[in-house]
C-alpha positions as CSV (number, residue, x, y, z in Angstrom):
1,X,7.3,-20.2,-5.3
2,X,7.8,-22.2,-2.1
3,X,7.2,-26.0,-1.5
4,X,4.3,-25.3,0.6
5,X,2.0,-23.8,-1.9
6,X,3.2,-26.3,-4.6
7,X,2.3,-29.2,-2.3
8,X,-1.1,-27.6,-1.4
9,X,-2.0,-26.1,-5.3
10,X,-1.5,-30.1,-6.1
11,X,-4.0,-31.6,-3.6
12,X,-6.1,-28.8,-4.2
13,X,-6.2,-29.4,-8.0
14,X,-6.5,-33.2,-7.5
15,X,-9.0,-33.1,-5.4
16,X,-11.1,-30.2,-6.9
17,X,-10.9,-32.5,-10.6
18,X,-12.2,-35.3,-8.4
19,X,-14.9,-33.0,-6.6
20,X,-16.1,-31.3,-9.6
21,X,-16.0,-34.4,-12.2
22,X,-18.2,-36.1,-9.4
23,X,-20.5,-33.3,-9.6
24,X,-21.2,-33.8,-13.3
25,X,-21.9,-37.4,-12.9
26,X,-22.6,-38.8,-9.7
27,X,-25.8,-39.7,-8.7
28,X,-24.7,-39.2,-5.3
29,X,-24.1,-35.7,-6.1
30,X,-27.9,-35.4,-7.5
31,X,-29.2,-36.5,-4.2
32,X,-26.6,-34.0,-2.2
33,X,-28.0,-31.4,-4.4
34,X,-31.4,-32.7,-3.7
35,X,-31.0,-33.0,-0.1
36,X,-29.3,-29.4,0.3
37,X,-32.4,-27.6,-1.8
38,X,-30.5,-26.6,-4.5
39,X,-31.3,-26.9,-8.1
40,X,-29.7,-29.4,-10.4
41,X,-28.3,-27.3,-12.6
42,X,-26.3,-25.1,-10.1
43,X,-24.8,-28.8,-9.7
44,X,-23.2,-28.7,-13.2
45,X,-22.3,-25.2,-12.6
46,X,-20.3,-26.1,-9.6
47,X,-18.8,-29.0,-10.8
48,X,-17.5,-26.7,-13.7
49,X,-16.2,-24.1,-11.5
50,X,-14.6,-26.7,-9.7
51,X,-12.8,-28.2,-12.5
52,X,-12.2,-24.7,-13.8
53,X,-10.7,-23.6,-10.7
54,X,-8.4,-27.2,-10.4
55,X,-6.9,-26.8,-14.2
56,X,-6.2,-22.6,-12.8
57,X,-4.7,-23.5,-9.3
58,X,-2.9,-26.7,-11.2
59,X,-1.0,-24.0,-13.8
60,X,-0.5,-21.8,-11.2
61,X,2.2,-24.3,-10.1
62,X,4.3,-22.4,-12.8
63,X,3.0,-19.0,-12.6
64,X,2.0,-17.3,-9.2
65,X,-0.6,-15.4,-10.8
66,X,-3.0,-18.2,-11.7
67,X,-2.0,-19.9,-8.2
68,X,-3.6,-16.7,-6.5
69,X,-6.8,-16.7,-8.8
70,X,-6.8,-20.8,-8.8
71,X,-6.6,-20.1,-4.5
72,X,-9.3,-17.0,-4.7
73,X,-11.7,-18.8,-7.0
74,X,-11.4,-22.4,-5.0
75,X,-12.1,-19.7,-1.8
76,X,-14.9,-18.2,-2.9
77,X,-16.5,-21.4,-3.8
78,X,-16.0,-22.8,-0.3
79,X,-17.6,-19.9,1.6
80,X,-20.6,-20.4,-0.5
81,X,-20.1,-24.4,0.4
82,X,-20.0,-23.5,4.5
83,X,-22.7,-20.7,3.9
84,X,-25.0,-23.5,2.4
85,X,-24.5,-26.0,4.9
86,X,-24.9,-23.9,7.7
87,X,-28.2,-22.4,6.3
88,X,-29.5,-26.0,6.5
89,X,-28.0,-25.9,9.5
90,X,-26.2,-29.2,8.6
91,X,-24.1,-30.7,11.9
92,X,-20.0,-29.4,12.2
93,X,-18.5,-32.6,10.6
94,X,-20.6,-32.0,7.4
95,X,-19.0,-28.1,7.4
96,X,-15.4,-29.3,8.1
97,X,-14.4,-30.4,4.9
98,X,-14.7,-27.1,3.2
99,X,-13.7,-25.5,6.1
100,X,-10.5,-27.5,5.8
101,X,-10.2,-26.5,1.4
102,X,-10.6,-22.7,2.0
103,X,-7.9,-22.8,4.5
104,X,-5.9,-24.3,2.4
105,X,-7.2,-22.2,-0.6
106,X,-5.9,-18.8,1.9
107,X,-3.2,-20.4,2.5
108,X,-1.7,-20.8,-1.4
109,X,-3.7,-16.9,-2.0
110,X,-1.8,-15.7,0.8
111,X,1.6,-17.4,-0.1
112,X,1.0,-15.7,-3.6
113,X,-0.7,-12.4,-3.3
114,X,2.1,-10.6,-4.6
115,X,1.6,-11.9,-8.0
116,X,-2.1,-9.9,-8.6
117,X,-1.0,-6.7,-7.9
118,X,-2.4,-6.3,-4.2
């Protein structure tokens, strides 16, 4: 596995921890919710896939087959991010930031593909 994903599997893992424990218990994550018309408990199911997809991506330092799902799963649950935001039609800095995570989450997918059998 090259340096590259292992550098990008650790930020993503860190942050996604950070993202998805905020989710769980920050108030400023109730009123994101809140603001973005979503209900309050697809907050707490975010926030576990986010941790959820962290710990995956995080292992998948040592095994390239839970780097690809970590990447696919951390993916997925930035499309829905940019899909959200631009259904509120929220302004472009507000869409960058998970623009910016599934790049990166393609990026460690693409770098270990090979490992899922594709």
């Amino acid at each position: 596995m090259g340096i590259l994903s292992i550098v990008i599997q650790v930020l993503l893992g860190l942050g996604f921890i950070m993202f998805g424990v905020m989710k769980l218990g920050s108030k400023q994550m109730v009123d994101e919710f809140d603001r973005l018309e979503l209900p309050q408990w697809f907050r707490v199911v975010t926030g576990l896939v986010e941790i959820t997809a962290a710990i995956v991506i995080l292992i998948g330092i040592w095994n390239g087959l839970f780097a690809a799902l970590g990447a696919l799963l951390i993916a997925f649950t930035m499309i829905g991010a940019i899909l959200t935001h631009i259904k509120i039609k929220d302004p472009a800095q507000r869409v960058m930031m998970p623009v910016i995570l599934l790049i990166m989450g393609i990026i460690v997918l693409s770098l270990n593909v090979s490992h899922i059998g594709v």
